[in-house]
Every structure is written in C-alpha cells, then in structure tokens.
N, C-alpha and C positions, 0 to 999 in steps of 0.2 A: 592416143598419146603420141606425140610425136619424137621420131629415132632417128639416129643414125647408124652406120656400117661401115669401118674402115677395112678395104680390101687391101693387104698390103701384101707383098713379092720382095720375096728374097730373088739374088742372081740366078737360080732356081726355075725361079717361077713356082715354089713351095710357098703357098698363103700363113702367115703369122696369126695363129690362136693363141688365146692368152685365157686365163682362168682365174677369176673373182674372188674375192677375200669369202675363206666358209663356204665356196661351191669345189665341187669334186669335177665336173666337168667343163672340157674346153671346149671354148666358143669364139664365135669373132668377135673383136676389139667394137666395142657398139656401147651406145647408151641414149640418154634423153637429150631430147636439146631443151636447153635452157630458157627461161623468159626472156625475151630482146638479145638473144642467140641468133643467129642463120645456122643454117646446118652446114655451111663449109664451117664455121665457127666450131661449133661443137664436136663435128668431127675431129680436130684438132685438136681441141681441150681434150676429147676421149681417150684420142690415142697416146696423149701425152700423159695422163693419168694413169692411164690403164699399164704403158710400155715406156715411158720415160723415152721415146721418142719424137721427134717434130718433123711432121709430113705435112706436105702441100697434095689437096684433093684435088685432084688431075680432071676428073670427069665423074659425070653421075652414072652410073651402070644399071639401077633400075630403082624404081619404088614401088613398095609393097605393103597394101593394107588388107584388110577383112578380116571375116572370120577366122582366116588360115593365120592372123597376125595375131589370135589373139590367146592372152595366158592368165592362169590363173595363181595366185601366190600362195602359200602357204600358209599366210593370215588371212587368207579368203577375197583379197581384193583380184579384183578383175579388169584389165584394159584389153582394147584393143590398139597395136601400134600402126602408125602410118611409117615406115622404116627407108631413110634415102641410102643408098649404097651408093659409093665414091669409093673409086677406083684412087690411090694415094701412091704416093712416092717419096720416102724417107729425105730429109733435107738435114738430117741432122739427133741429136739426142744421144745416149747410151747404147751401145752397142749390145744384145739380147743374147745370151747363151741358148743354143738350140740345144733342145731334147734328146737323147740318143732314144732310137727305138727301141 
C-alpha cells in the first residue's frame, strides 16, 4: 500500500506528531495516497487533514518498504506499506498549540 510521511520542524527543529481520531498514541502526520494522487499531493492533503496546516514538500528524505513496513489491524487485515518521507515546510494554515511535557 502505498504512504506517505510528513516530516515537519518547528524553529526548534522539534518534529510535529499529531494523534488519530480513537488512537492513544502519537505518530507522524502520514497516510495513503490516494488513486491518481502523487505523493507530494497527498502528503499535502495529509497534513492538511490531520494539522489544518498547508506545507510544501521540500525534498524526499527516504522510502521505506518490506516486511519491516508491515502491520497488522485489529480486524485482521494485513498490508504491507511502501512509505515516501518528505521533508516539509509550513506555508501556511492554523497555527497548532504545543503540548506541555
């Protein structure tokens, strides 16, 4: 199945997690890409979804498939992801309230 990965930096350089409707754990801003999507496309759609922000994917930082990609869901289905990580840079959107630790 193929994925995306927005890597996104605050002035920091602290990466942006964000956490799923009904999941307990945070992860990075990622999802499917879409049918007649590109993955800068979707990357875009993701993070806009996910963080009500609008980033421009700057560069691809790696891709990652196999077995090490692969998960198993709760209803018992099974993929394995082929996942492009893009390195991104806020252009715009809602501004995100950071977590206190």
């Amino acid at each position: 199945m193929p994925a995306v990965v927005g890597i996104i930096r605050n002035e920091n350089k602290e990466i942006l997690f964000g956490r799923k409707h009904g999941e307990e754990n945070w992860g990075l801003i990622a999802g499917a890409i879409e049918p007649g999507e590109t993955p800068a496309e979707a990357v875009i759609r993701e993070v806009f979804e996910e963080t009500g922000l609008h980033v421009n994917p700057e560069s691809i930082i790696g891709v990652y498939g196999g077995k090490d990609q692969r998960h198993i869901y709760p209803n018992g289905h099974q993929v394995e992801y082929l996942t492009i990580v893009f390195k991104c840079t806020i252009n715009g959107g809602r501004r995100i309230q950071r977590m206190k630790k």
